[in-house]
LOKOLTI-24695 format. One record per residue (C-alpha): z, y, x. Coordinates in steps of 0.1 Angstrom, whole numbers, padded with zeros to 4 digits, always signed. Each point is the difference from the previous one (the first is absolute). Layout:
// LOKOLTI-24695
ZYX/...
***
This chain:
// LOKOLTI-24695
+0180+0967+0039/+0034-0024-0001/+0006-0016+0032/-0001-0035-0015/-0038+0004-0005/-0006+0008+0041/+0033-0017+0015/+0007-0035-0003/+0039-0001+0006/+0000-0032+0000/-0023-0010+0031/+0020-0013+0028/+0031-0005-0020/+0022-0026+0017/+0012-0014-0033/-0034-0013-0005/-0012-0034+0011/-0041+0011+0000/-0022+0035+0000/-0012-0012-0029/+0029-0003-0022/+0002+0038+0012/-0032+0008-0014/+0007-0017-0032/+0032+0023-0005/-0017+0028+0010/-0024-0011-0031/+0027-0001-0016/+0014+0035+0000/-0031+0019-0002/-0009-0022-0031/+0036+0011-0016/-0002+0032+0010/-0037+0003-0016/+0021-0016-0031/+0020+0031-0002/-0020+0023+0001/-0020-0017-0030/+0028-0001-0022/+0010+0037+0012/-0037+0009-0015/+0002-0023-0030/+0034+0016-0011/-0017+0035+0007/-0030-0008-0020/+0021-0015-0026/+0022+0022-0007/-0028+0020-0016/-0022-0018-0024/-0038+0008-0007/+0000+0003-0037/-0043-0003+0008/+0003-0034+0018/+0028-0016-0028/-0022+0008-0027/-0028-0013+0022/+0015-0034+0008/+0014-0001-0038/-0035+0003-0011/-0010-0024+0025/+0026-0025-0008/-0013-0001-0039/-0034-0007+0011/+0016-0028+0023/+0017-0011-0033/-0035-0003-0021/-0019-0016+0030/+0026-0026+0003/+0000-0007-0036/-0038-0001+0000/+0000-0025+0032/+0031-0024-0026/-0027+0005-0030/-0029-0013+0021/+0022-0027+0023/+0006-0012-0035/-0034+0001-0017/-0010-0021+0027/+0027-0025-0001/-0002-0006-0039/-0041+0000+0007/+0001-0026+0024/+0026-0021-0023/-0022+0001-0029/-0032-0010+0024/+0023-0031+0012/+0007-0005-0034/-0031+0000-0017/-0013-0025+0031/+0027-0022-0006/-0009+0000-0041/-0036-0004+0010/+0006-0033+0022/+0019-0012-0029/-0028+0002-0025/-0027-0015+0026/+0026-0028+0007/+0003-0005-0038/-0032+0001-0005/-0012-0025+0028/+0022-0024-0015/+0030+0000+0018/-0023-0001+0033/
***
């Protein structure tokens, strides 16, 4: 295991005005070093792609593609339903009005 995840080399540093901001930079480091070694994986893993999992995800991002499409359709079937409900309301007050008189 690195020394930065059991030592804090920062504790008691006379630099430092509080324990705490020790603690915080000890955060600090094992939180970068934690950092590199993800992006040491990430650039392994990388480096080799999984023909499997690309045509996976291209297969998923199609169906993403009609799903969203589906979810515009019906977003829209809605709006021009309730515009043509408002409508025809509005047309209907017009012809009681009218036909009241004016009233």
């Amino acid at each position: 295991m690195d020394d930065v995840y059991t030592h804090n080399p920062y504790a008691g540093h006379p630099q430092l005005s509080s324990p705490l901001q020790g603690e915080v930079l000890w955060e600090y480091a094992k939180l970068a070093r934690t950092i590199r070694r993800v992006d040491n994986l990430t650039k392994t893993t990388s480096s080799t792609p999984n023909d499997a999992l690309l045509a996976e995800l291209r297969t998923l991002e199609r169906k993403m593609g009609l799903v969203l499409t589906l979810f515009k359709a019906s977003v829209w079937a809605i709006i021009t339903d309730t515009e043509a409900e408002e409508e025809q309301r509005a047309s209907e007050r017009e012809h009681a009005s009218a036909a009241n008189g004016g009233y």
